[in-house]
C-alpha positions as CSV (number, residue, x, y, z in Angstrom):
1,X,46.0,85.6,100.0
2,X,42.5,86.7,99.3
3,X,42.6,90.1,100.9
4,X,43.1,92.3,97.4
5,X,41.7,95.8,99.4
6,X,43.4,97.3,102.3
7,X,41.1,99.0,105.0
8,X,42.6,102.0,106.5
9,X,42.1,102.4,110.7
10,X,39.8,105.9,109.1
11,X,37.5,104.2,106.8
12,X,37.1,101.4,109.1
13,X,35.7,104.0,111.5
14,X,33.6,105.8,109.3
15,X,32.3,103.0,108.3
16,X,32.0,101.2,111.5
17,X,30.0,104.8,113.2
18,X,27.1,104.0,111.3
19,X,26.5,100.3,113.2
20,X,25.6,99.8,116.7
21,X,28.5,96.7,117.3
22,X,30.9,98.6,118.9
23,X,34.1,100.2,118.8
24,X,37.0,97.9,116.3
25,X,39.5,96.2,118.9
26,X,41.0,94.2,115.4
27,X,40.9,93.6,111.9
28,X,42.5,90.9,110.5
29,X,43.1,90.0,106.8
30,X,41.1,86.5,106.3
31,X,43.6,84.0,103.7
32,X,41.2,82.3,102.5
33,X,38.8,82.8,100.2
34,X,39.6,83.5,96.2
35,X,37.2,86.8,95.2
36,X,36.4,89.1,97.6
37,X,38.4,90.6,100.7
38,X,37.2,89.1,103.7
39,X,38.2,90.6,107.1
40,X,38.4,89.0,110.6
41,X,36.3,92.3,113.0
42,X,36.7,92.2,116.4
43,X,34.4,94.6,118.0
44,X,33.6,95.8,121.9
45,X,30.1,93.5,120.8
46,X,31.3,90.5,119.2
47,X,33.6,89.1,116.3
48,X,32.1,89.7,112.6
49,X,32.9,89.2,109.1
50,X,33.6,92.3,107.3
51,X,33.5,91.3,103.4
52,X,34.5,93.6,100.7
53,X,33.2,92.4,96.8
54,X,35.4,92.8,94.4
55,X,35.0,93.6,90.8
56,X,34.3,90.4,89.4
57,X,30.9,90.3,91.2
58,X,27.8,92.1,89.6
59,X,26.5,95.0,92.4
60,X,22.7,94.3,91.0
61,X,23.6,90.8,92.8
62,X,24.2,91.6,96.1
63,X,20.9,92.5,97.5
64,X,19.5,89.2,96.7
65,X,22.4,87.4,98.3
66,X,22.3,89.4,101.1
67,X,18.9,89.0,101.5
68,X,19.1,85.4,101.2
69,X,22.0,85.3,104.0
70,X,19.1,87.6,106.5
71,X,16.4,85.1,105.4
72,X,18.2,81.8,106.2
73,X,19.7,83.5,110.0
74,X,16.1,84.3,110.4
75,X,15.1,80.7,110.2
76,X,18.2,79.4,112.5
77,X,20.3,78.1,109.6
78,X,24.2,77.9,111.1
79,X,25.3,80.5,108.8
80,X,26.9,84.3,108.7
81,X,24.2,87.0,109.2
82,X,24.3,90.3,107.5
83,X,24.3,92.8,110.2
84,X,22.3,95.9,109.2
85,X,23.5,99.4,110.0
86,X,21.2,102.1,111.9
87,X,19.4,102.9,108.8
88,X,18.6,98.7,108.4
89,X,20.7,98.6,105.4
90,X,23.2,95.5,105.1
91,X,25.1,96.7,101.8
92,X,27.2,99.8,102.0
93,X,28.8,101.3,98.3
């Protein structure tokens, strides 16, 4: 199974209060997947992707990648879009 981090029903609100998608109505553990925790969100709004990064990747990374990921949804590629919280940030440490 490739959910190695366990979200608690507090830190997914925390987290959650700084996005405008909703209260959580779900979050399931995703199976697949070998290096990051992935997470099935189910929101008042929509369904999302909630992805943690684990150790083994580099944090300096992440921006590009996630900028990439904004860059391609903005140009109607069929693909996951980073959804950016009330400050427009799309990576939270």
């Amino acid at each position: 199974m490739a959910v190695y981090t366990d979200i608690t029903d507090e830190e997914l609100e925390t987290l959650l209060a700084d996005f405008d998608i909703g209260a959580p109505l779900s979050l399931k553990g995703v199976a697949e997947g070998v290096e990051n925790s992935n997470f099935l969100l189910e929101t008042e709004t929509g369904r999302f992707f909630l992805t943690i990064y684990e150790k083994r990747v580099r944090a300096d990374d992440l921006p590009y990648f996630l900028d990439l990921l904004t860059w391609l949804a903005g140009r109607g590629f069929p693909g996951a879009a980073p959804v950016a919280d009330r400050q427009g940030r799309t990576l939270k440490v």
